[in-house]
C-alpha positions as CSV (number, residue, x, y, z in Angstrom):
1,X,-10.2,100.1,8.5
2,X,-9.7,100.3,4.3
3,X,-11.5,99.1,1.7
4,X,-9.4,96.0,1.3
5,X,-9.3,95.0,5.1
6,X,-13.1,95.5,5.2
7,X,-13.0,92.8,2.0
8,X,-10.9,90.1,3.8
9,X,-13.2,90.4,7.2
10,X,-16.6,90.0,4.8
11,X,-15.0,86.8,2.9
12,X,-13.9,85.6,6.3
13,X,-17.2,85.9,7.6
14,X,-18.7,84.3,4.5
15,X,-16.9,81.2,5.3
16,X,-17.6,80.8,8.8
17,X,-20.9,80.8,8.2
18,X,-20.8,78.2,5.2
19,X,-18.5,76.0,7.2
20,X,-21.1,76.0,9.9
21,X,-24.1,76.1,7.7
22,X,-22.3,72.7,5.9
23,X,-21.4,70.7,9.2
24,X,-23.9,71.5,11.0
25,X,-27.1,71.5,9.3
26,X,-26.9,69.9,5.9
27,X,-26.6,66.1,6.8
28,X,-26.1,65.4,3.4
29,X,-22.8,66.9,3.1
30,X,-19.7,64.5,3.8
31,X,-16.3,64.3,4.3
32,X,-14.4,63.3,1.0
33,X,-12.9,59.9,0.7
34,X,-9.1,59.3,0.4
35,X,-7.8,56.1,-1.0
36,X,-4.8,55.0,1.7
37,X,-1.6,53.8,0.4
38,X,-0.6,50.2,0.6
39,X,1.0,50.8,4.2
40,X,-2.1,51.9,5.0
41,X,-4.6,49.2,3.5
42,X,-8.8,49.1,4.1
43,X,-8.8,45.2,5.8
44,X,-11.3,44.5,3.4
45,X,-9.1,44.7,0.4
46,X,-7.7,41.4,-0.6
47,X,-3.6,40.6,0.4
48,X,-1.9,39.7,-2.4
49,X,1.2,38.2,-0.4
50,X,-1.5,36.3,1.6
51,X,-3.5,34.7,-1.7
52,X,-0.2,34.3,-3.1
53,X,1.4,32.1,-0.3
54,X,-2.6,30.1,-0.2
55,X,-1.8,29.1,-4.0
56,X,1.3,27.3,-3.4
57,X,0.5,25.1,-1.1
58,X,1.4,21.3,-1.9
59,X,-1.2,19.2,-3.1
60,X,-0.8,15.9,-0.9
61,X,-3.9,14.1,-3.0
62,X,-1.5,12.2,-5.5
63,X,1.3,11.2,-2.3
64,X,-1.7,9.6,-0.3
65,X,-2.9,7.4,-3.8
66,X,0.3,6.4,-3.8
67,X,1.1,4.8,-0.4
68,X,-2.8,3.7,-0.4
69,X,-2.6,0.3,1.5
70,X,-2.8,-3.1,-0.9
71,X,-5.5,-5.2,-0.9
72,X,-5.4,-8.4,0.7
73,X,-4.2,-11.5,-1.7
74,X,-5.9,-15.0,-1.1
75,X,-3.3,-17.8,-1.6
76,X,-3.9,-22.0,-2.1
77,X,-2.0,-24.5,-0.5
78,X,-2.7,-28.1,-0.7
79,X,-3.3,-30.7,1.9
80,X,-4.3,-33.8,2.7
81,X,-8.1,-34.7,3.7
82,X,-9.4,-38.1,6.0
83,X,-10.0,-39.9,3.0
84,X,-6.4,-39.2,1.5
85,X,-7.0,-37.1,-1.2
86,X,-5.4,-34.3,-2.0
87,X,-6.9,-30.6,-1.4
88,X,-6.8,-27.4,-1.5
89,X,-7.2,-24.6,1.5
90,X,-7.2,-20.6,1.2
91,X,-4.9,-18.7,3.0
92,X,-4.7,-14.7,3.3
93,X,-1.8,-12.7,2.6
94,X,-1.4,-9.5,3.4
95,X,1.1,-7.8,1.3
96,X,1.7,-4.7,3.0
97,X,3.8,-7.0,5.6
98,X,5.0,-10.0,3.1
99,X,7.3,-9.4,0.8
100,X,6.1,-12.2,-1.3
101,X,2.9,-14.0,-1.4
102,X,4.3,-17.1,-3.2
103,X,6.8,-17.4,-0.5
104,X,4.1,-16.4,2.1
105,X,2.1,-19.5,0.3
106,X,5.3,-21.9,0.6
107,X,5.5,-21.5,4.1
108,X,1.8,-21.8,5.6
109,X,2.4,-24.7,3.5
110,X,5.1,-26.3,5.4
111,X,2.9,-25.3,8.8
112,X,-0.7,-26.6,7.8
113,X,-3.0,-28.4,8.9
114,X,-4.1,-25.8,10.8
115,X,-6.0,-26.3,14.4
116,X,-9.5,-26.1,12.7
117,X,-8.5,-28.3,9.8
118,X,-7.2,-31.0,11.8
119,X,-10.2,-31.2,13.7
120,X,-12.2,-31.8,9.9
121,X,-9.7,-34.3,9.4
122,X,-7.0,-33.1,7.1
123,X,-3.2,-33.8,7.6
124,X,0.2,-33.2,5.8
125,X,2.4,-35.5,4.2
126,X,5.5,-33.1,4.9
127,X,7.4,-33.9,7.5
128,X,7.9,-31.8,10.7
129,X,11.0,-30.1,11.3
130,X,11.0,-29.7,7.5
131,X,12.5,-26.2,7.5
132,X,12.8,-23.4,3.8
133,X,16.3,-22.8,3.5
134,X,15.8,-20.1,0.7
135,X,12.5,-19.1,-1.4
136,X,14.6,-17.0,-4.2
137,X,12.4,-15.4,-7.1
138,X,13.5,-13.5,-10.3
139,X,11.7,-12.9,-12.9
140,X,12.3,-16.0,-15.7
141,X,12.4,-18.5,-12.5
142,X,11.7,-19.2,-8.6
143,X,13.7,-21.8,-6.4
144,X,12.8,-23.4,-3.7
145,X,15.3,-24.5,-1.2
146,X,14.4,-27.2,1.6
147,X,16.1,-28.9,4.3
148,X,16.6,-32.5,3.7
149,X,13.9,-33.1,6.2
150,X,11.9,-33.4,3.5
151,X,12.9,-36.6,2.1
152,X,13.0,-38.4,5.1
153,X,10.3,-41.0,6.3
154,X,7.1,-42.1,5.5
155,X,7.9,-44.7,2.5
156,X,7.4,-44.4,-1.1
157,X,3.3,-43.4,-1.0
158,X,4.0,-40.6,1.4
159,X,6.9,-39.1,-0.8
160,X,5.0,-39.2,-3.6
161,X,2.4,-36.9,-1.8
162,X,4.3,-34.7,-0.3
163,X,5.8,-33.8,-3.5
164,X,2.5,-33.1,-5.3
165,X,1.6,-31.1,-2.6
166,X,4.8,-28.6,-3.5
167,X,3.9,-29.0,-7.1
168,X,0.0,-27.9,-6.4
169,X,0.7,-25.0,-4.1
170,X,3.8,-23.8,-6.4
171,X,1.3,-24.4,-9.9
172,X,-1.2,-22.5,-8.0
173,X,0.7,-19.4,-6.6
174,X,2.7,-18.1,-9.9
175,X,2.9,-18.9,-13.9
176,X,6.8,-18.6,-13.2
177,X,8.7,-21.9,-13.4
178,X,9.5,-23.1,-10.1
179,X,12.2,-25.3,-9.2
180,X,12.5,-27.4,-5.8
181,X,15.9,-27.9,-4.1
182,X,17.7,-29.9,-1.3
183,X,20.1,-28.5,1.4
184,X,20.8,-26.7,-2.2
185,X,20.7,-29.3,-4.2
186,X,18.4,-29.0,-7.3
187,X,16.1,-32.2,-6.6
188,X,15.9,-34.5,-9.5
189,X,15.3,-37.9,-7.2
190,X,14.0,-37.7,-4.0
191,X,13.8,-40.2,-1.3
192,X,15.3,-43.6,-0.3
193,X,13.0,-44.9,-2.8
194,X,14.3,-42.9,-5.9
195,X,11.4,-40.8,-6.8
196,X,12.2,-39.0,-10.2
197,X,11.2,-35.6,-10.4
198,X,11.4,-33.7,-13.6
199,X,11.4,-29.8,-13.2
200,X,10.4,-27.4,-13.4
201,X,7.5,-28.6,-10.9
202,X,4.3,-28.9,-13.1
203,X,1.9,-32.0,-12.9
204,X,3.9,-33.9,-15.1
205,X,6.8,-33.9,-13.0
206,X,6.3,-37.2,-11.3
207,X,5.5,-39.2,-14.7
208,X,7.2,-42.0,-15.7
């Protein structure tokens, strides 16, 4: 064996014996680290495509104010007590299902009393079978269209009434003029009596 080959066998040996020395017996000594590629990611390093798809989705706050439900709407209509006077009664109008409460107003209208008030004595002047042909609303004006029902029976006293309580209830419901009708006949005398009415219906209208 030459010089040289001796060499390589001592450096050999030498490095056997520091491996060994190093894994074996010197806790201290580690492994390097590597960082890994991105095929290869540590699982706690953030995802990028993940945050990225978290940040887009839709905020649904501002879609849920905007079909938030509406608040209930109290309406007035005017009847009759036991002593004859005229008076007014709450009704509630829900106007997530109405489409208007004026016209929601109108028409408990032509149903009161009901059961509970007519047991405290109040009554309508309107006749029954009196039916609303049309409740039309716009913005400078609203008509109201009734069957001639509405004209029919009672004598002079009870016209009278019935009319004031359609004035009230329509005075009471909206600032918009209002303007009563009759089988679609814009009503400016009512009953066999003659009744003048002046419109729109305010509490003037039945002035001489």
């Amino acid at each position: 064996m030459n010089f040289s080959q001796k060499l390589g066998l001592f450096i050999l040996i030498i490095i056997s014996v520091a491996y060994v020395y190093f894994s074996f017996f010197n806790k201290d000594f580690q492994m390097p680290e590597f960082n890994l590629q991105k095929n290869n990611q540590i699982i706690d390093e953030p995802d990028e495509e993940f945050n990225a798809l978290e940040t887009q989705q839709p905020d649904n706050t501002q879609t849920q104010e905007k079909v938030k439900p509406k608040s209930p709407v109290t309406v007035k209509i005017f009847i009759c007590d036991k002593s004859g006077n005229i008076r007014s009664v709450n009704r509630t109008c829900d106007p997530n299902i109405e489409k208007s409460c004026f016209a929601y107003a109108i028409k408990e209208l032509m149903k009161a009393p009901s059961s509970w008030e007519k047991s405290k004595g109040f009554n309508s002047e309107i006749p029954q079978g009196t039916k609303i042909l049309s409740i039309r609303e716009s913005a400078d004006s609203i008509m109201i269209d009734l069957s001639s029902n509405f004209e029919t029976g009672g004598g002079a006293e009870s016209t009278y009434i019935r009319v004031k309580q359609v004035i009230k209830t329509a005075n009471a419901n909206t600032s918009t003029p209002v303007y009563l009708y009759l089988n679609g006949k814009q009503a400016n005398v009512i009953g066999g009596e003659g009744i003048m009415l002046k419109q729109p219906l305010n509490e003037r209208s039945l002035d001489e």
